[in-house]
N, C-alpha and C positions, 0 to 999 in steps of 0.2 A: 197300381193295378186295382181294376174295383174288386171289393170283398166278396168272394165266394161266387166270381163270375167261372160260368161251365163252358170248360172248352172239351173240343172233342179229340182225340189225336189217333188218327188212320195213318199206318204204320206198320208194313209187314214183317224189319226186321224185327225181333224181338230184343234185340241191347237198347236199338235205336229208340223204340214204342217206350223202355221199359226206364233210359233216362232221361227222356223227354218228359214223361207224365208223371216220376220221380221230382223231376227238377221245379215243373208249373206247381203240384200241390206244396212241394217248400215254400213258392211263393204267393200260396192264400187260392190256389183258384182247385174248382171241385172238378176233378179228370175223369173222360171217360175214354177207354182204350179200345181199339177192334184191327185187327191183320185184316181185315176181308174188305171189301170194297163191297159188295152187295149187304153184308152184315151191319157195314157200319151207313147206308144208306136208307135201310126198312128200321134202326135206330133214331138218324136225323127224322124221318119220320114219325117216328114217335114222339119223340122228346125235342126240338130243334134246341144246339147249346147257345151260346152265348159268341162261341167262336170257332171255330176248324183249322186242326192244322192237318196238312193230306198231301199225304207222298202220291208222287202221281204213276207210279206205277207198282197195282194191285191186282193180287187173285182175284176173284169175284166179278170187277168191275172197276175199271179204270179210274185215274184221278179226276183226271181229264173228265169223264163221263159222270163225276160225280159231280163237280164242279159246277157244272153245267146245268144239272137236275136241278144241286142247291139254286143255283141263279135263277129260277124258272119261277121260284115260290120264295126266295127267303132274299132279304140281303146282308145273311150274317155274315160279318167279315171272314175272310178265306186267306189262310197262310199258305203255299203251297212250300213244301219242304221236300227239296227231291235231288237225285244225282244229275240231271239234264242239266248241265248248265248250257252258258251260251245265248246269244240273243233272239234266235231262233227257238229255243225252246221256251225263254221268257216269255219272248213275244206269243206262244200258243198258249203259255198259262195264264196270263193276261188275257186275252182274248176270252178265252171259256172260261172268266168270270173271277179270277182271282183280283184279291186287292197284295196280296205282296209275295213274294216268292224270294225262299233264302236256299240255298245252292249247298248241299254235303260237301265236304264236310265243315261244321257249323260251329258255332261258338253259343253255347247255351244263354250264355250272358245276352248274347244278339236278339238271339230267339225270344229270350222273355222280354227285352224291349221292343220288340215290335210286339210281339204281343201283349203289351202295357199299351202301346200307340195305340195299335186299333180298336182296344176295348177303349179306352178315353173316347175316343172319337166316334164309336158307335151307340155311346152312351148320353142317356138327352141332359140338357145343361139349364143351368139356374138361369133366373129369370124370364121377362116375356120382349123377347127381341123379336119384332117380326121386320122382315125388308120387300117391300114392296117395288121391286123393279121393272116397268112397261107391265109385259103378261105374266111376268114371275111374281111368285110369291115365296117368302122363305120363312119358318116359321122354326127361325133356330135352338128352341127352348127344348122342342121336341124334334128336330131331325127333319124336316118334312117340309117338301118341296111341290110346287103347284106351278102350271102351267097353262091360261086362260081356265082355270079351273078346275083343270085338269088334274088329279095327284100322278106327282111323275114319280116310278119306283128306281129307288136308287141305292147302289153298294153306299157304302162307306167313304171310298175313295171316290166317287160320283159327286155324292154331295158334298162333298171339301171342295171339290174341283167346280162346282158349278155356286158356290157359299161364294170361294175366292175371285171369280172371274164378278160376278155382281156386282161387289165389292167392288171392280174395279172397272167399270163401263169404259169402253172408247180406249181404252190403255193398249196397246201390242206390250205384249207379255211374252217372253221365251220360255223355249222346254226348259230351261237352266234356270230359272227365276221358278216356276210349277215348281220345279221340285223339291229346290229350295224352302217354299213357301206353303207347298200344298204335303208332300211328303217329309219335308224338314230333312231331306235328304240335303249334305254338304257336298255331294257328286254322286254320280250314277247313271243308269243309260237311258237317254233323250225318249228310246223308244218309247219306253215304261208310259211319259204321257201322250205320245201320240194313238196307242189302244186306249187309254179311258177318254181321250178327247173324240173318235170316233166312238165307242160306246155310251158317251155322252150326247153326241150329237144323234145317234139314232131313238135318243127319247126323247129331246128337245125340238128335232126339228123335220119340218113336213116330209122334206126330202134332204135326208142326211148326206148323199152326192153333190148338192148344193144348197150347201149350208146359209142359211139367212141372219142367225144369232150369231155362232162360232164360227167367225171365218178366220182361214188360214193369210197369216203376212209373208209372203212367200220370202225363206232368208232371214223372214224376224221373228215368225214365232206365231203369237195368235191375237186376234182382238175381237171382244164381244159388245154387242150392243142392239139394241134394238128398236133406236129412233128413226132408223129407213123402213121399220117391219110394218109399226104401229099406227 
């Protein structure tokens, strides 16, 4: 976990709020706690942390609503920790903006590795690695992704997702391989990449309906490229 990274943890039960952000400062990281969905929103405003984990249903102001806000202005990684399970509800926390979502009741152990994951991955890396792909540009040292010129703003799970597909031009690649690969996930639901492959595609590409970079292999999965674009 990086040293003295600030996560925030919105949280209305109070055992819940109180071993969560107990358990994160045993493991090196500076917590900040709030019940209130509005309170802990005019906070991210003040101070944005390092990371959020956010039950999605709150006094004040929704998770969901928060989530969304955060996406508007920030791309700090987003843990959604909530009772909704189900793939329908996944699928809406995904959607408005989350990069992972762990289902009550929870294994603390879980929780701090995914939030080990997404701070590693949100954090800029050694060296000067830049990949120049057709209109892409990827400038992995610091996180940051261009697009004829473009700066394309991206979550977390964004730019892993569009790092990996680079990486791998002209390939059809499965949901089962993404996640494998992109989430290091050993199983899990398919869906999970087909919301950040549309939330991908609507910053990549002109008309995200018909995709010219990420297109779909209908049955197989996905394949990117952009030697017919260019």
């Amino acid at each position: 976990m990086k040293d003295g990274a600030r996560v925030m943890v919105v949280e209305d039960d109070p055992a819940v709020r109180t071993v969560v952000g107990d358990h994160l400062r045993l493991a090196g990281c500076r917590v900040a706690q709030h019940r209130d969905g509005a309170e802990a929103w005019e906070a991210f405003r003040r101070d944005p942390p390092d990371l959020l984990v956010l039950d999605r249903m709150l006094p004040g102001l929704s998770g969901d609503e928060i989530c969304r806000r955060v996406r508007a202005v920030s791309p700090v990684p987003i843990i959604m920790l909530t009772a909704l399970d189900g793939v329908d509800n996944r699928i809406d926390g995904l959607e408005n903006g989350a990069d992972d979502y762990l289902a009550k009741p929870f294994s603390l152990r879980e929780l701090q590795l995914r939030v080990n994951a997404q701070l590693r991955r949100s954090g800029p890396r050694g060296g000067d690695l830049t990949i120049d792909a057709g209109p892409f540009r990827i400038d992995a040292a610091h996180r940051r992704a261009w697009i004829r010129g473009r700066e394309i703003s991206l979550t977390t799970r964004e730019y892993e997702l569009l790092l990996y597909l680079v990486q791998h031009p002209d390939a059809v690649v499965s949901r089962d391989e993404i996640l494998r690969e992109v989430w290091r996930w050993g199983f899990g639901d398919p869906s999970t990449v087909t919301v950040h492959v549309r939330r991908l595609r609507e910053k990549i590409e002109d008309d995200p309906r018909n995709p010219v970079f990420l297109r779909t292999e209908w049955g197989a999965g996905y394949r990117f490229g952009w030697e017919d674009v260019c």
